[in-house]
BAKOLVO-961003 format. One record per residue: residue number from 1; residue in one letter; x, y, z of N, C-alpha, C, CB in turn. Coordinates in steps of 0.1 Angstrom, whole numbers, plus 5000, padded with zeros to 4 digits. Each point is the difference from the previous one (the first is absolute). Glycine has a CB too. Example, Ala and Ser with C-alpha at 12.3 -4.5 7.8 and 13.67 -1.06 7.14 Angstrom:
BEGIN
node nuti 1 vexba A n_px 5132 n_py 4943 n_pz 5078 ca_px 4991 ca_py 5012 ca_pz 5000 c_px 5009 c_py 5012 c_pz 5000 cb_px 4981 cb_py 4988 cb_pz 5012
node nuti 2 vexba S n_px 5015 n_py 5023 n_pz 4981 ca_px 5009 ca_py 5011 ca_pz 5000 c_px 4992 c_py 5011 c_pz 5008 cb_px 5012 cb_py 4994 cb_pz 4978
//
This chain:
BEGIN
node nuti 1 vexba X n_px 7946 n_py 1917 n_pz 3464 ca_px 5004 ca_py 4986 ca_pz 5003 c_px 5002 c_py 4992 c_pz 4988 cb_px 4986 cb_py 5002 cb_pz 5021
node nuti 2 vexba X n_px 5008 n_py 5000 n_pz 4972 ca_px 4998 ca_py 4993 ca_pz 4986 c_px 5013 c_py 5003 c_pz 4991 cb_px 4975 cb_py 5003 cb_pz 5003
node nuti 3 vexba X n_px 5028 n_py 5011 n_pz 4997 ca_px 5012 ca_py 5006 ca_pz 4996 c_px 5014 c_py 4994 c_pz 5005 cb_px 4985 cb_py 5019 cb_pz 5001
node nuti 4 vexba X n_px 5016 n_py 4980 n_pz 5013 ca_px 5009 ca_py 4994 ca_pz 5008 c_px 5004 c_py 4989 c_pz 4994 cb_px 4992 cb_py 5010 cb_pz 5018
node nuti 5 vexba X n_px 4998 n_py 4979 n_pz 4980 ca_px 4996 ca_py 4984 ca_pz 4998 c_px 5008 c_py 4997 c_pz 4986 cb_px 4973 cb_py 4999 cb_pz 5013
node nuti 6 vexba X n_px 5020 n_py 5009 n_pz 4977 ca_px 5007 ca_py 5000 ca_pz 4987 c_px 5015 c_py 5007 c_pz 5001 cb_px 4975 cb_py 5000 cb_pz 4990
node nuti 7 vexba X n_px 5025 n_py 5007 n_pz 5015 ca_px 5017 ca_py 5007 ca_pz 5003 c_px 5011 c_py 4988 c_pz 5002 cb_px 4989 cb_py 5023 cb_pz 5015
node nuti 8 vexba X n_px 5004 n_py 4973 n_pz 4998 ca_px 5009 ca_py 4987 ca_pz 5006 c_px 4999 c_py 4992 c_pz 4985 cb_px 4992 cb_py 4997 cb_pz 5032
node nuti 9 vexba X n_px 5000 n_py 4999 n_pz 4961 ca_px 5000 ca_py 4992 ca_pz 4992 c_px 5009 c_py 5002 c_pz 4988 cb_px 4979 cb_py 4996 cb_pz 5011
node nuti 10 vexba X n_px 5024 n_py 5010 n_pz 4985 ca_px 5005 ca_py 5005 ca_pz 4989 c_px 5013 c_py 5002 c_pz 5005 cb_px 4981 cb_py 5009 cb_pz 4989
node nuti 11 vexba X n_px 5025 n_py 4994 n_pz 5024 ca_px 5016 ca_py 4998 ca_pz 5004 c_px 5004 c_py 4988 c_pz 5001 cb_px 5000 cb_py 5018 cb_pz 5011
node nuti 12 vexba X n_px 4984 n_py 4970 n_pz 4987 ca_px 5004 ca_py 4986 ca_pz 5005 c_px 5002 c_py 5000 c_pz 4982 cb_px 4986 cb_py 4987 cb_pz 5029
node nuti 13 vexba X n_px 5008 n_py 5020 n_pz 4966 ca_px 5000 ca_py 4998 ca_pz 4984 c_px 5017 c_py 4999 c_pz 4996 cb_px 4975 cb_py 5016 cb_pz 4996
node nuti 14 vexba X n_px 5030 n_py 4998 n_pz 5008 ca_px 5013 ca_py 5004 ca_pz 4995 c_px 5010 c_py 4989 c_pz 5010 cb_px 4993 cb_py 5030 cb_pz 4992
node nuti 15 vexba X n_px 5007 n_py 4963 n_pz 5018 ca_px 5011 ca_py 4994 ca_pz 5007 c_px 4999 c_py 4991 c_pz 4994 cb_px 5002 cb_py 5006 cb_pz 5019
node nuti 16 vexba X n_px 4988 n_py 4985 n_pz 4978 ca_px 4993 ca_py 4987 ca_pz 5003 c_px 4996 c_py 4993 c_pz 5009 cb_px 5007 cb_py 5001 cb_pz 4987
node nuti 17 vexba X n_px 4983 n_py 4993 n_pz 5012 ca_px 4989 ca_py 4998 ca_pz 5013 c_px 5006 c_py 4987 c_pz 5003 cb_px 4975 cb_py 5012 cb_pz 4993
node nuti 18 vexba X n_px 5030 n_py 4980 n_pz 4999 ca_px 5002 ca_py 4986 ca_pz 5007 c_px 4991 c_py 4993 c_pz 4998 cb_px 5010 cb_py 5005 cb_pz 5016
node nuti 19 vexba X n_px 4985 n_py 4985 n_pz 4993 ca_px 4995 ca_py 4995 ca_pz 5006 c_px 4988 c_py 5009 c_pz 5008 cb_px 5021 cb_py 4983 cb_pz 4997
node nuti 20 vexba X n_px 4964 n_py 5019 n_pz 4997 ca_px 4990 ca_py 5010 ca_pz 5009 c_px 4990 c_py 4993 c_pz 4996 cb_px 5009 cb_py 5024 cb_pz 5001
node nuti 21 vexba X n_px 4981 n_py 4976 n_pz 5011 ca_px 4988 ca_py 4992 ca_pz 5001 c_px 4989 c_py 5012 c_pz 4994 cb_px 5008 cb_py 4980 cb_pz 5023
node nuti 22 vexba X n_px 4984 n_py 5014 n_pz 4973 ca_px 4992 ca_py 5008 ca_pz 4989 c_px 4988 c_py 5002 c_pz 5010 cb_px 5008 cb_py 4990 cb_pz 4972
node nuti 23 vexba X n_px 4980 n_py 5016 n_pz 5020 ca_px 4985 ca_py 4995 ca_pz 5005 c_px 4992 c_py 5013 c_pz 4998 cb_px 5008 cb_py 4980 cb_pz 5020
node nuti 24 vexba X n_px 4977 n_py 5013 n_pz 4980 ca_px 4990 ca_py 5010 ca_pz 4989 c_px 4993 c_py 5006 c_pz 5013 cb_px 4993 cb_py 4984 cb_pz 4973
node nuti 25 vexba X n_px 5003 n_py 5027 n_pz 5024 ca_px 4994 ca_py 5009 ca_pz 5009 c_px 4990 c_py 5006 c_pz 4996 cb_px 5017 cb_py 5003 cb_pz 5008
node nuti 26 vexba X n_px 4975 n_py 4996 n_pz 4984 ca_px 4990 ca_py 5004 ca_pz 4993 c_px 4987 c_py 5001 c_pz 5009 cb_px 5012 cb_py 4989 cb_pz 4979
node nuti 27 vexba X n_px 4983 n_py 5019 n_pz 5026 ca_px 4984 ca_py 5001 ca_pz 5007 c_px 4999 c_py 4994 c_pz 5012 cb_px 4990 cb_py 4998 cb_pz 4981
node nuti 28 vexba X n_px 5024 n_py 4998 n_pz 5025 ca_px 5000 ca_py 4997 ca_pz 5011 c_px 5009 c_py 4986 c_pz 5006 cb_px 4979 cb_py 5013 cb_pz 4994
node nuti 29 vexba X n_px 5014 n_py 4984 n_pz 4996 ca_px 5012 ca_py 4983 ca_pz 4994 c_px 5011 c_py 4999 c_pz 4998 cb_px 4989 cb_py 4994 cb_pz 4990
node nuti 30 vexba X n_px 5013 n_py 4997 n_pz 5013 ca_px 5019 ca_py 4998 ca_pz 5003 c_px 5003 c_py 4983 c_pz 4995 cb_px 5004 cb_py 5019 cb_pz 5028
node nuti 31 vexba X n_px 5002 n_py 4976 n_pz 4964 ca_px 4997 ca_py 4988 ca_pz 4994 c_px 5014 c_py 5000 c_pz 4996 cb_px 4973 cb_py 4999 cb_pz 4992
node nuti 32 vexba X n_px 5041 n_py 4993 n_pz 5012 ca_px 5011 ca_py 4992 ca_pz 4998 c_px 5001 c_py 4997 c_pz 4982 cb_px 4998 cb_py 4990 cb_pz 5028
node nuti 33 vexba X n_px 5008 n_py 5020 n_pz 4966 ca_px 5000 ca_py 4999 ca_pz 4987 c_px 5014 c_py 4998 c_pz 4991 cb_px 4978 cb_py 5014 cb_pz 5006
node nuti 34 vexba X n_px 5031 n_py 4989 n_pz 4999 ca_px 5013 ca_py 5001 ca_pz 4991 c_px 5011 c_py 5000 c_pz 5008 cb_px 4990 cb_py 5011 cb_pz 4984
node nuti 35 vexba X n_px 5021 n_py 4984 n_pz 5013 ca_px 5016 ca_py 5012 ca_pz 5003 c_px 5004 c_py 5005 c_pz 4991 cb_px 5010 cb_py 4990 cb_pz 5013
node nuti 36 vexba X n_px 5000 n_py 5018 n_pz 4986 ca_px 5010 ca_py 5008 ca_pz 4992 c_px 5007 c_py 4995 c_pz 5002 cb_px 4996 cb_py 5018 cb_pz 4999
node nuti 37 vexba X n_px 5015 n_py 4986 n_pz 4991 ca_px 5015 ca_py 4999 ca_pz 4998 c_px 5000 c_py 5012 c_pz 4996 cb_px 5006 cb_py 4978 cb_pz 4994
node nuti 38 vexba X n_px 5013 n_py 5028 n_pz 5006 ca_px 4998 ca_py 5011 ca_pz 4999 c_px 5000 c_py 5005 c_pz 4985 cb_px 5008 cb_py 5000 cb_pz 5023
node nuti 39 vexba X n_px 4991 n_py 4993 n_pz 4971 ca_px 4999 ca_py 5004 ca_pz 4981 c_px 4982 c_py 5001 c_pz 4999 cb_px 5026 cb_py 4981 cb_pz 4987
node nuti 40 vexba X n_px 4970 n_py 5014 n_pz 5020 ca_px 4982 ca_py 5004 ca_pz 5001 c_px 4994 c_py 5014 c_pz 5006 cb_px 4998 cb_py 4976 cb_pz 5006
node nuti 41 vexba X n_px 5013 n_py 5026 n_pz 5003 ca_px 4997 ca_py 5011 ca_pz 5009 c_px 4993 c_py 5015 c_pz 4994 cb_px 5020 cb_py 4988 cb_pz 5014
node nuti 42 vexba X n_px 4987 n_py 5019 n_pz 4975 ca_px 4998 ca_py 5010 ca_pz 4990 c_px 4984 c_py 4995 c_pz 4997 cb_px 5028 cb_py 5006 cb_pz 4989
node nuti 43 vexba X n_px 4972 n_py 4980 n_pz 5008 ca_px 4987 ca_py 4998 ca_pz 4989 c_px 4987 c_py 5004 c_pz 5012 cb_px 5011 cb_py 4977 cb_pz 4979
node nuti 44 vexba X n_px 4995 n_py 5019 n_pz 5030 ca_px 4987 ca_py 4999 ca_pz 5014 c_px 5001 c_py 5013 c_pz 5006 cb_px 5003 cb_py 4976 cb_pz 5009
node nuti 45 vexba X n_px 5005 n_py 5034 n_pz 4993 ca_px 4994 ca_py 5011 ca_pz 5003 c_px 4998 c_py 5010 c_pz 4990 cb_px 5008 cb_py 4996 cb_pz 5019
node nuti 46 vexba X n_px 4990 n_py 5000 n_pz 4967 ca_px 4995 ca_py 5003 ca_pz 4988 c_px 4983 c_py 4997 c_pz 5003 cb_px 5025 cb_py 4993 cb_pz 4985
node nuti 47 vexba X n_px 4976 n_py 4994 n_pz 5021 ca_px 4981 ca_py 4998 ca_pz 4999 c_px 4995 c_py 5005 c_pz 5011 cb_px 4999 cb_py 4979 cb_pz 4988
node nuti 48 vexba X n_px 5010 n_py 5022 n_pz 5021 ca_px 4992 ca_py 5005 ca_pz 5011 c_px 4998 c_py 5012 c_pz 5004 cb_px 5006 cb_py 4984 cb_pz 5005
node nuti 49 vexba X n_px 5002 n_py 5028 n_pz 4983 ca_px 4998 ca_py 5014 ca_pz 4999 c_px 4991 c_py 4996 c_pz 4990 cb_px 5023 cb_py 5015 cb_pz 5006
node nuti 50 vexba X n_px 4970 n_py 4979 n_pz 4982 ca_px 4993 ca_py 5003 ca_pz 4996 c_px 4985 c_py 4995 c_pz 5006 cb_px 5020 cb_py 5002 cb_pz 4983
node nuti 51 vexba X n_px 4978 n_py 4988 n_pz 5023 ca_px 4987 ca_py 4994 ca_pz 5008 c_px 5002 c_py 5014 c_pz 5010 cb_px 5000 cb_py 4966 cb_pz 4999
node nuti 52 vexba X n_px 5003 n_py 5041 n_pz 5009 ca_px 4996 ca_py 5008 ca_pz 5007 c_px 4997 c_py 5017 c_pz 4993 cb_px 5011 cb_py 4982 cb_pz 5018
node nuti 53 vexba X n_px 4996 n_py 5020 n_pz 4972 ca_px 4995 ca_py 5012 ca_pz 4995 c_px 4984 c_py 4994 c_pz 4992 cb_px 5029 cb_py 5014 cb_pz 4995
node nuti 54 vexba X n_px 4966 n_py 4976 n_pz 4999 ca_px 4987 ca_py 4993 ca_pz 4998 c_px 4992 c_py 5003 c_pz 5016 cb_px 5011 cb_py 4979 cb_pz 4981
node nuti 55 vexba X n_px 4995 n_py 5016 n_pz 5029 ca_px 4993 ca_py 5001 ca_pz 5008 c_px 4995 c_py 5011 c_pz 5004 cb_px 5008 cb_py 4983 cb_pz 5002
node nuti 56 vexba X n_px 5000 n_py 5029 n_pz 4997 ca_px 5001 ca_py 5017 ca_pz 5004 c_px 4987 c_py 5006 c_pz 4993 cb_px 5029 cb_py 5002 cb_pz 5000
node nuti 57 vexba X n_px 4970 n_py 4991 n_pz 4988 ca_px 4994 ca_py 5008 ca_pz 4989 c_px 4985 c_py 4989 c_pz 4997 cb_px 5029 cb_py 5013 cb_pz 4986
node nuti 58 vexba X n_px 4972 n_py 4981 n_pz 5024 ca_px 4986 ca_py 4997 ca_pz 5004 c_px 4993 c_py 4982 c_pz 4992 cb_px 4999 cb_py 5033 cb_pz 5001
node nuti 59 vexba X n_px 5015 n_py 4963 n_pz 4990 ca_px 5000 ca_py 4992 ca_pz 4994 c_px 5001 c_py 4987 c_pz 5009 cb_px 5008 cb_py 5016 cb_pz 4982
node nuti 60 vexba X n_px 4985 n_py 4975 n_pz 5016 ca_px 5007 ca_py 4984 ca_pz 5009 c_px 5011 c_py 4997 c_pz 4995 cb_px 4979 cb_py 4988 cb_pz 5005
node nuti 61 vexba X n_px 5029 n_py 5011 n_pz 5006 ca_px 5010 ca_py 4997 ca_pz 4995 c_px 4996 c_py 4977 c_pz 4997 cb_px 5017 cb_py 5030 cb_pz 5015
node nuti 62 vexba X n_px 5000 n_py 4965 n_pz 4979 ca_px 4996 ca_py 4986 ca_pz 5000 c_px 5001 c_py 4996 c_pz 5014 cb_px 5007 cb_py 4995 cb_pz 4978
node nuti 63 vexba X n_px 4990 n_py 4991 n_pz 5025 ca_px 5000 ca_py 4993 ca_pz 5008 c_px 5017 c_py 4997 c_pz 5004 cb_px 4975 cb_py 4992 cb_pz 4991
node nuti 64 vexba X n_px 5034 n_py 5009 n_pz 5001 ca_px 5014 ca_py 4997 ca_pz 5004 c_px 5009 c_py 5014 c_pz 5001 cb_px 4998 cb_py 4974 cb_pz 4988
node nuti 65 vexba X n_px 4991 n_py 5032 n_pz 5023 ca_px 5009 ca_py 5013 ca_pz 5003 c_px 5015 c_py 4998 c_pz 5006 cb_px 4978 cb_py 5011 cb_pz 5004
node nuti 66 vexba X n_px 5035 n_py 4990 n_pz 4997 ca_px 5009 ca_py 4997 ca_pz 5003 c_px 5006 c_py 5009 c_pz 5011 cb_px 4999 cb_py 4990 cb_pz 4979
node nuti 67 vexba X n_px 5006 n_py 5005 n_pz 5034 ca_px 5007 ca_py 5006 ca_pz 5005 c_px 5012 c_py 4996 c_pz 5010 cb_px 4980 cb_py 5010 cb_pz 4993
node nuti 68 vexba X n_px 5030 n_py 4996 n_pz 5010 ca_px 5010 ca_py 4992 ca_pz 5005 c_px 5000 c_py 4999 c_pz 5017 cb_px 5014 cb_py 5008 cb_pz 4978
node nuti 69 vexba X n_px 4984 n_py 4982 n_pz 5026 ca_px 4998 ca_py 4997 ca_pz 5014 c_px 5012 c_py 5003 c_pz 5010 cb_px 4984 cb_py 4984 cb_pz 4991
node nuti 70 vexba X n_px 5026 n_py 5008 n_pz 4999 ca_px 5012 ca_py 5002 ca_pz 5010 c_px 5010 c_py 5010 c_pz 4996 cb_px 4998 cb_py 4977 cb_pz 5005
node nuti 71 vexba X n_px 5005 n_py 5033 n_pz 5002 ca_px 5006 ca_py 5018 ca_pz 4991 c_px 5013 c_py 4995 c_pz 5006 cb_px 4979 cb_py 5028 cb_pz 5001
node nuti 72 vexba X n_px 5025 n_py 4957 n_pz 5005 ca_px 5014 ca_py 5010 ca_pz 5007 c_px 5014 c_py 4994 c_pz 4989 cb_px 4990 cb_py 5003 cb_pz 5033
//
């Protein structure tokens, strides 16, 4: 699933995302945090592959885990 998530994300990387509503998911939480543009987009599924291999490997990840809500 996780795989999938970042997949989608990184093709929003290579098109550009536009206009995409952001938001943190961290432990359960979900908290209205950012948009993208699509010159941001690379930098955001840059952090958001790195906050979840942290998280894999047992590490906390931060508080502004990043993930893209709207894939279409």
């Amino acid at each position: 699933m996780m795989r999938m998530g970042l997949g989608a994300l990184a093709l929003l990387a290579l098109a550009g995302c536009g206009e995409v509503t952001m938001h943190s998911e961290v432990g359960g939480f979900k908290n209205a945090v950012m948009t993208c543009d699509s010159f941001e987009s690379v930098e955001v599924a840059q952090r958001y592959q790195d906050i979840h291999h942290r998280t894999r490997t047992g590490l906390d990840p931060d508080r502004d885990g990043i993930v893209c809500e709207d894939m279409r």
